[in-house]
Structures are given as structure tokens and as C-alpha cells.
N, C-alpha and C positions, 0 to 999 in steps of 0.2 A: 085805340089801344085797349081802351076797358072790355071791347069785346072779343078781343086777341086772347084777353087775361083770363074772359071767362071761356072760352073754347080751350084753354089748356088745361081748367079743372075737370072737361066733361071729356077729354082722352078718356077712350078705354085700356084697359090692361091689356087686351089682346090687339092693339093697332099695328097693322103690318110697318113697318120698316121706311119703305117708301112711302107710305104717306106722313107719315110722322117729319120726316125729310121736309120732306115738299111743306109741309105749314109751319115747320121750324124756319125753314130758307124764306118763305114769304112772309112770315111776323119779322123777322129781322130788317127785311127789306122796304117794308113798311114803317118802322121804327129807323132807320137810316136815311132814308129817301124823303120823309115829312118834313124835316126841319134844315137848320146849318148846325152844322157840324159844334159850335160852342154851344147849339142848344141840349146837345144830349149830355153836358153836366147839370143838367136839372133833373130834380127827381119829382116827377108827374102825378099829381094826386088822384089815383085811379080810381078811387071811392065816389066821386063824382061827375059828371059830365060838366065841361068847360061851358059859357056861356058862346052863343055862337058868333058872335061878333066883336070876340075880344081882341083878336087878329091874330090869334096864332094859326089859325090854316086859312088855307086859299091863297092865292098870288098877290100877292101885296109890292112887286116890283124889286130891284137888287136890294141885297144886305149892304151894308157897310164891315159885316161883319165878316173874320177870315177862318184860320184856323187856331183851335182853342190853344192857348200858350199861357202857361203859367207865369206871376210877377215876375220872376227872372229873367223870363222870355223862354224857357224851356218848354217842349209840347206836353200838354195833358196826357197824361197814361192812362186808362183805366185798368183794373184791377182783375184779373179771372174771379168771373162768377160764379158763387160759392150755393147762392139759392137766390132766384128771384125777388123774395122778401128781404132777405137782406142786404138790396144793391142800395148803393146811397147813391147813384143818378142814371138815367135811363142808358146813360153808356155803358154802364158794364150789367145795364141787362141786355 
């Protein structure tokens, strides 16, 4: 993800349309496809790199885990992203 973050400061201003597309649709799908689905109410401290064998990537076998639902039992919404900086978890970047 932190290299995702930094390839979107070094866009140029003149970047044709489709490509912009195309690494927008692929950082997403990246960002969706790494984890379960309750993982992306975490907000990911991009300032550092993860330790490599903390276990959050690689195959580690089924979750237990399902779809994120709030105490009520109502589904997690996230919020339309307003600015990358200020998303409070990697879901609604």
C-alpha cells in the first residue's frame, strides 16, 4: 500500500485518462483483494513498513471471520471519500 501512496504523489498533471483509470482500478483492487473484508476498518499506518511476519499477508488458512456488522448487527457503511488523508480506515479509501 505505501508504494501505491507514493505512485499517486508522483502523477503528472498531464496523465492521459486511461491510464490514470487503469492504476486507480488496480490500487483499489489491491486494497480489496489483500485482506477480509472487517479488515478494511482499519486505518493502515502507511508511514512505515509492517514487520514481515506479523501475519497479515500471505495465506495463513480460512478466517473465522465474515462480513463487518456493526454491535447491532447492522453492515458497516463506509463513508464517500472526501480526501485520502482524511479517511479514518482503509475502507473508504
Amino acid at each position: 500500500m505505501q508504494l501505491v501512496v507514493q505512485t499517486m504523489t508522483r502523477i503528472p498533471q498531464n496523465a492521459d485518462v486511461e491510464s490514470l483509470g487503469t492504476f486507480y482500478s488496480e490500487a483499489a483492487n489491491r486494497l480489496q483483494n489483500t485482506r477480509a473484508a472487517w479488515q478494511l476498518q482499519i486505518l493502515t499506518d502507511l508511514s512505515s513498513l509492517p514487520d514481515l511476519d506479523d501475519g497479515r499477508y500471505g495465506y495463513h488458512g480460512g478466517s473465522g471471520q465474515g462480513t463487518p456488522v456493526q454491535p447491532d448487527g447492522s453492515p458497516v457503511l463506509y463513508e464517500k471519500l472526501t480526501s485520502w488523508e482524511t479517511s479514518k480506515n482503509d475502507g473508504e479509501r
